[in-house]
N, C-alpha and C positions, 0 to 999 in steps of 0.2 A: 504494500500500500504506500504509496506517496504521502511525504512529510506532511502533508495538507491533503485532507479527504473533501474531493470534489464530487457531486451526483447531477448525473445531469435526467432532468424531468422533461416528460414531452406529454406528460398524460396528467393522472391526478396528481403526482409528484410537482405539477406545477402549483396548482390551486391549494392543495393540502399534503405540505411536507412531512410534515408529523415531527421533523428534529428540530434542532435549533439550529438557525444559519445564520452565520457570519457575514455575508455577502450574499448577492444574488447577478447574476448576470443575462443577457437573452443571450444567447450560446447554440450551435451547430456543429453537428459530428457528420462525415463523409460516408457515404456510402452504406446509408441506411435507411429510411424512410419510417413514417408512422403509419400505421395499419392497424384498422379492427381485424385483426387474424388471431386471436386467443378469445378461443372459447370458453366464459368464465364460470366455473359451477358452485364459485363459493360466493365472490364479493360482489358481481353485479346479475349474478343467474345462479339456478341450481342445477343440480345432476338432471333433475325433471326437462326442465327448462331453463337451455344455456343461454345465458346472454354473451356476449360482445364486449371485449375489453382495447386497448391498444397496447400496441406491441411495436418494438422497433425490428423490422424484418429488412435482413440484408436485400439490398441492390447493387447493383453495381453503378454509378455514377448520381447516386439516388442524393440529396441531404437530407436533413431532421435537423428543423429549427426549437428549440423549445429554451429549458433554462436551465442554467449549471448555478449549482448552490454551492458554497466553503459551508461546510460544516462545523458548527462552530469550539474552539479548539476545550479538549477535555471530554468533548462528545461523541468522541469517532467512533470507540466501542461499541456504547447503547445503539448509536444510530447505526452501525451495520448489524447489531442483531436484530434491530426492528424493523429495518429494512428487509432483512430476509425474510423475519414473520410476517410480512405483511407480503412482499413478491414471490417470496417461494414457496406459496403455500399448498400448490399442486406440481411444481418442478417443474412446469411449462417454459420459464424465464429462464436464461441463462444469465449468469453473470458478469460483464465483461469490465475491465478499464480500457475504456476506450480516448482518443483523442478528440477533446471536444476544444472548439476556438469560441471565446471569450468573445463578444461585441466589441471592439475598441480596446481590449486586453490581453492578447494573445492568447498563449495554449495553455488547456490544462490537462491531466489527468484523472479522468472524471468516470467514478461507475457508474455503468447502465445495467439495464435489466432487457437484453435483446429475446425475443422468441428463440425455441428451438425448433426448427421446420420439421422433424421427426417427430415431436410431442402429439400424442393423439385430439389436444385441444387444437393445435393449430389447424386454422381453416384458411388460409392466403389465397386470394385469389376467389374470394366469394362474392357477387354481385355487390355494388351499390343499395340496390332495391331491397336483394335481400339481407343485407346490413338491417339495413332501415326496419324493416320488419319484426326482426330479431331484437332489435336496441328498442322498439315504440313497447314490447310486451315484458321483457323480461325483469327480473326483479332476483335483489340476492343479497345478504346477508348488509352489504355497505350500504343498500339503497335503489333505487333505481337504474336502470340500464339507461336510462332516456336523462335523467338527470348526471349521469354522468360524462356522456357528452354534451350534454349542453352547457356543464360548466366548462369543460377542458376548451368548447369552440371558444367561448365566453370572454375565457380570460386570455388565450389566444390571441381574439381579437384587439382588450387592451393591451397586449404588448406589442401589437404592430405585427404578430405573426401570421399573414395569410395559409390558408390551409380548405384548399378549393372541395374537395372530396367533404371533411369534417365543414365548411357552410352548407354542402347540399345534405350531408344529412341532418344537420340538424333541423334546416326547412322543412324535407320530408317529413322527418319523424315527428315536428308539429304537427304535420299536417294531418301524418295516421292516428294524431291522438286527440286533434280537436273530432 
């Protein structure tokens, strides 16, 4: 681990850290992207009925803009075992340190929590529609499926992070639920 423990969020980790951070940055890592491709059966669906989580799933020339937090210092322990218990709690996520760049602050060394494409939650490459579908019904332990991305578009949005896919569905899934 690096003298300084970086995490970079691109989902709820943006809205709801759960540690305490020192800093915050808007921040992108290369050749990843964000995708509802992890099927959740604990925190936004059940075994019954899986919901739709985000996952950062390799691409090749792909980014993933979101934000890289300093963890703030004394806390690195707690905050990687809570980190685990809350992303590893089906072993869908893999672990990585990856290289994430700083807005206006250069590089850091920051974990993520990337999918694994073998994991039997992962569903990469499922329609938009039937995203939308999946996120307007499901429900799981954290809350809402549909409340989940609407805050991740949300706060997206104030940071100046465009994310074309995450505007349409959060339109859609209004619209499956009005």
């Amino acid at each position: 681990m690096p003298e300084a423990m970086w995490v970079f969020g691109y989902g709820s980790l943006i809205w709801n850290p759960e540690f305490p951070v020192a800093e915050a940055h808007v921040a992108r890592v290369q050749g990843w992207h964000r995708s509802f491709c992890m099927r959740s059966v604990h925190h936004r669906g059940s075994v019954e009925e899986p919901g739709l989580v985000l996952a950062l799933d390799a691409q090749a020339g792909a980014l993933c803009d979101g934000v890289a937090f300093r963890v703030e210092s004394g806390a690195e322990s707690r905050t990687l075992q809570a980190l685990r218990d809350r992303e590893l709690i089906s072993s869908a996520y893999l672990e990585r340190w990856l290289e994430v760049g700083l807005t206006g602050a250069g590089v850091v060394q920051a974990l993520c929590y990337v999918i694994d494409p073998a994991h039997e939650q992962y569903c990469g490459g499922l329609p938009l529609e039937d995203q939308a579908a999946i996120i307007a019904a499901a429900v799981g332990g954290r809350g809402s499926n549909r409340d989940y991305l609407w805050s991740t578009n949300a706060h997206l949005a104030v940071l100046g992070i465009a994310d074309p896919d995450l505007a349409w569905l959060d339109a859609r899934v209004r619209a499956l639920c009005t």
